[in-house]
N, C-alpha and C positions, 0 to 999 in steps of 0.2 A: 299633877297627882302622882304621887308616889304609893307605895303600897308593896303586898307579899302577891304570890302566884293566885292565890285565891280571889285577891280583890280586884287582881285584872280581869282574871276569868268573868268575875261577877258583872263591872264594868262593860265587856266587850260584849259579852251576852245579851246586857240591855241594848247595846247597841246594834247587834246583829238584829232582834225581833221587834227594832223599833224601824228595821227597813233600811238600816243607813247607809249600804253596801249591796242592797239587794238588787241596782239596777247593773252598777258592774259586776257583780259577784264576786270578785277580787279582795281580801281583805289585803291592808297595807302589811309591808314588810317587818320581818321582826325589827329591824332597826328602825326601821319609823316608828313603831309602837315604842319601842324603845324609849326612844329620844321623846317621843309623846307624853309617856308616864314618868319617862326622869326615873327608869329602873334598869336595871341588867337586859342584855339579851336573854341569858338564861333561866329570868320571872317568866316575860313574856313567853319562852318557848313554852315553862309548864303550864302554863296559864293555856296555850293552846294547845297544850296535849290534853286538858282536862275538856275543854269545848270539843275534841275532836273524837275524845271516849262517849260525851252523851249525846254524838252524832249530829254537832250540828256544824261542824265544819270539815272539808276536806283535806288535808296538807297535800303537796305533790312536787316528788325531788325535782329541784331546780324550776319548777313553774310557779309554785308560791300556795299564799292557802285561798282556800275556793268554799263559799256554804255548800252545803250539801244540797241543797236545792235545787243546784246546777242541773246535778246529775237528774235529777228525777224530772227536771223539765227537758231536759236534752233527749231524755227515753219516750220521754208524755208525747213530743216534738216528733221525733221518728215512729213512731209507733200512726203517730196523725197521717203523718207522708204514706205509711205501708196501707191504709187503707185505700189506697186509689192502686193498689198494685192488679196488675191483669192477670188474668187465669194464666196466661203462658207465662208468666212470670214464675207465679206460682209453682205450677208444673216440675219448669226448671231447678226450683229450689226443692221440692218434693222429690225428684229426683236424686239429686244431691244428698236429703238429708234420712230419708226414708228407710232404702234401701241398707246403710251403716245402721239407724235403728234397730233395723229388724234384725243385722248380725250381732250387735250387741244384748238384743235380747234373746235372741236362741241358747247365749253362751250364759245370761243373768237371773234368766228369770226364774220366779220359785214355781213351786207346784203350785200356788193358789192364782198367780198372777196368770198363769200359762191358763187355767181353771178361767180367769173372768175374760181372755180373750176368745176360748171358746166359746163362752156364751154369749158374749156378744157378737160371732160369729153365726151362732143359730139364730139369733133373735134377725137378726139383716138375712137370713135364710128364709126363718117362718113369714118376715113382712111383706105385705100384697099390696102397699100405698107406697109413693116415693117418699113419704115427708118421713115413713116411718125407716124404710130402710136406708135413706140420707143418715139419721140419728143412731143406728144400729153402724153405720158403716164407718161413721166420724168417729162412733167408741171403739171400735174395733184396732184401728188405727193410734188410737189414744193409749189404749191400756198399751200396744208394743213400745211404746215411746217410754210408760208410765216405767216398764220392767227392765228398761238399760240400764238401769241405776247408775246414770249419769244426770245428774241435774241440769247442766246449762242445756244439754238437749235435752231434757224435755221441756225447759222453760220456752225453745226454740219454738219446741211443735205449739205451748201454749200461744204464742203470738200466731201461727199457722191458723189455728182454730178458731182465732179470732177473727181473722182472715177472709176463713172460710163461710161463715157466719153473715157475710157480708152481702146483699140483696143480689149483685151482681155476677157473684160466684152460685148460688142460689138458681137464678135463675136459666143459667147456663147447666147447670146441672140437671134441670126439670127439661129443657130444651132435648136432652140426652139421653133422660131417663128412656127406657124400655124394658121391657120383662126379659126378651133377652138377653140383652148386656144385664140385667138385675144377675142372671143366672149366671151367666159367666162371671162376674165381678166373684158370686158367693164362690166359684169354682177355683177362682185364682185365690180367693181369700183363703181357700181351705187348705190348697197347696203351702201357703206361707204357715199355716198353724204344724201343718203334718212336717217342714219344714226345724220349724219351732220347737217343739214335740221333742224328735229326733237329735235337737241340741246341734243342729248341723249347720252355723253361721253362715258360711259361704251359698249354701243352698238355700238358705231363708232369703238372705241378700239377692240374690239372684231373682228368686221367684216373686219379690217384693218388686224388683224393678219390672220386670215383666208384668206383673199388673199395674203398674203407675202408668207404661209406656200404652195397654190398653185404652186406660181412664183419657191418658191425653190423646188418643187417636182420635175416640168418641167423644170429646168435650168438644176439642180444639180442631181435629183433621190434620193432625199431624202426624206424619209417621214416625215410629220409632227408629 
């Protein structure tokens, strides 16, 4: 078959969603397509520069071109594995990623954002059931991630939260729950807002990991 950029695009298209590559995910090299259609290399390139603008292929220097599929099953894949991740696991990442949150948000966040973390600060205050101050606490948390105005972290925290969601984290948490850790958690949460508030990074950080290192004392028994 010979043809313009367009008619390979069309060509390779039907072939991509008719599965033909979908077990290696690998498509063949420009020069094999090449030699396949009996056209130029540089048909074929536009032909998969056009497949790769309406997102169904990947290119990647020196490793070749990839469906896009790849990707989203290789994240679907990891994302399966992260569910069986342990509370101490967790923890240690919560650690790691928490603490940088909150300095990030001390320095980003607006008046309205600063605004829906105190109130979800009060509402984990006013709450007298665990399921209700779990869900006040998870927002809490949420909105400082939400006001880094960094996206990949807060996509980070979004997998976290999925995480946390999770029957087994859940019930570790209810294992833990008491009104007085309830009250101290609020006391440490308030410190990271007044923190926040103040626009004082390094102090938000600080008093952010200082309540995480609580949470894992009371969850897990570990010391900080």
């Amino acid at each position: 078959m010979r043809g313009n950029a367009d008619q390979i695009a069309e060509a390779l298209r039907k072939r991509v969603e008719a599965g033909e590559w979908a077990g290696a995910k690998r498509l063949p090299t420009e020069r094999d397509l090449a030699t396949e259609y009996g056209v130029a290399r540089n048909t074929v390139r536009r032909a998969l520069d056009q497949l790769e603008a309406d997102g169904l292929l990947r290119r990647r220097v020196g490793r070749g071109t990839y469906l896009r599929e790849e990707e989203t099953d290789a994240i679907a894949t990891i994302i399966r594995r992260m569910e069986g991740t342990s509370p101490a696991d967790m923890m240690e990442v919560r650690l790691l990623l928490e603490p940088a949150a909150a300095g990030f948000a001390a320095t980003n966040a607006s008046a309205s954002a600063l605004a829906a973390i105190a109130e979800a600060h009060q509402r984990a205050t006013d709450a007298t059931e665990m399921p209700e101050f779990e869900t006040w606490d998870a927002e809490f948390h949420h909105q400082i991630f939400t006001c880094t105005r960094n996206d990949l972290l807060r996509e980070f925290h979004e997998v976290l939260r999925v995480l946390r969601d999770q029957p087994r984290w859940f019930e570790m948490k209810a294992r833990s729950f008491a009104e007085e850790r309830r009250q101290l958690y609020c006391k440490e949460h308030a410190a990271i807002l007044d923190a926040l508030n103040a626009r004082d990074p390094k102090q938000a950080a600080a008093t952010m990991r200082t309540h995480l290192l609580t949470v894992q004392q009371n969850m897990l028994g570990q010391p900080g």
